[in-house]
C-alpha positions in Angstrom: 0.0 0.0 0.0 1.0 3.7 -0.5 0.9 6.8 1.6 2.1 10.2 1.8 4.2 11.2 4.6 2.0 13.8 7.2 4.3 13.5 10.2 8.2 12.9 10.9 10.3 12.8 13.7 13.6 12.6 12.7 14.8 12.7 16.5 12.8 9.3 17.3 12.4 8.5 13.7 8.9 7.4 14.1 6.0 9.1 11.6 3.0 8.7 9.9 1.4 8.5 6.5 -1.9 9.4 5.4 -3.4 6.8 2.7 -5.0 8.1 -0.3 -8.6 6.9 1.3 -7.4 9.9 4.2 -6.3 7.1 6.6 -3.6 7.6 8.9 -1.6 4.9 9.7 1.9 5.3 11.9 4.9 3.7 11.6 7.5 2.9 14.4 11.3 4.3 14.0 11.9 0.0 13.5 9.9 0.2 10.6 11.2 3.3 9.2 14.7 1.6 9.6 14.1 -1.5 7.9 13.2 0.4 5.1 16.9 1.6 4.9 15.8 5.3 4.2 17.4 8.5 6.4 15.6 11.1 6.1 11.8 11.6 5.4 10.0 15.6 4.2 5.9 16.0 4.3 4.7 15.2 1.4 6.8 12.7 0.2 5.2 9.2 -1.2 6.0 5.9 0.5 5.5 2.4 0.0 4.2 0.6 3.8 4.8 -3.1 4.3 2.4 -4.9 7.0 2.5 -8.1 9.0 0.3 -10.5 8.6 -1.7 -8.6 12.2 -1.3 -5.2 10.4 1.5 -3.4 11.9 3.9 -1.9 9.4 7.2 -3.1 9.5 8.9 -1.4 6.6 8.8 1.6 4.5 10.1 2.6 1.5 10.1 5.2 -1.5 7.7 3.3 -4.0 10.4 3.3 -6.4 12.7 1.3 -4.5 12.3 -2.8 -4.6 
């Protein structure tokens, strides 16, 4: 699924993403550093991963695999 960034920390690394349906879902600073990214602006798009309960364990810029 894909997002676009409305808040982030980038003291605790921790954010969240509003879906194009205007759902906000968070993501935790583990998430945002499985994703290998280091720095995250409003606005930008992102690519959330979910376990299989929901939680998002990894983002990433939809470009990237």
């Amino acid at each position: 699924m894909q997002g676009t960034v409305s808040e982030f920390d980038p003291q605790t690394r921790a954010g969240a993403v509003l879906l194009d349906d205007g759902t906000e879902v968070r993501f935790s600073p583990a998430a945002f550093a499985a994703g290998g990214l280091r720095l995250l602006r409003l606005g930008q798009r992102l690519r959330l991963e979910r376990d299989e309960v929901g939680e998002v364990v990894r983002v990433t810029l939809p470009t990237l695999p």
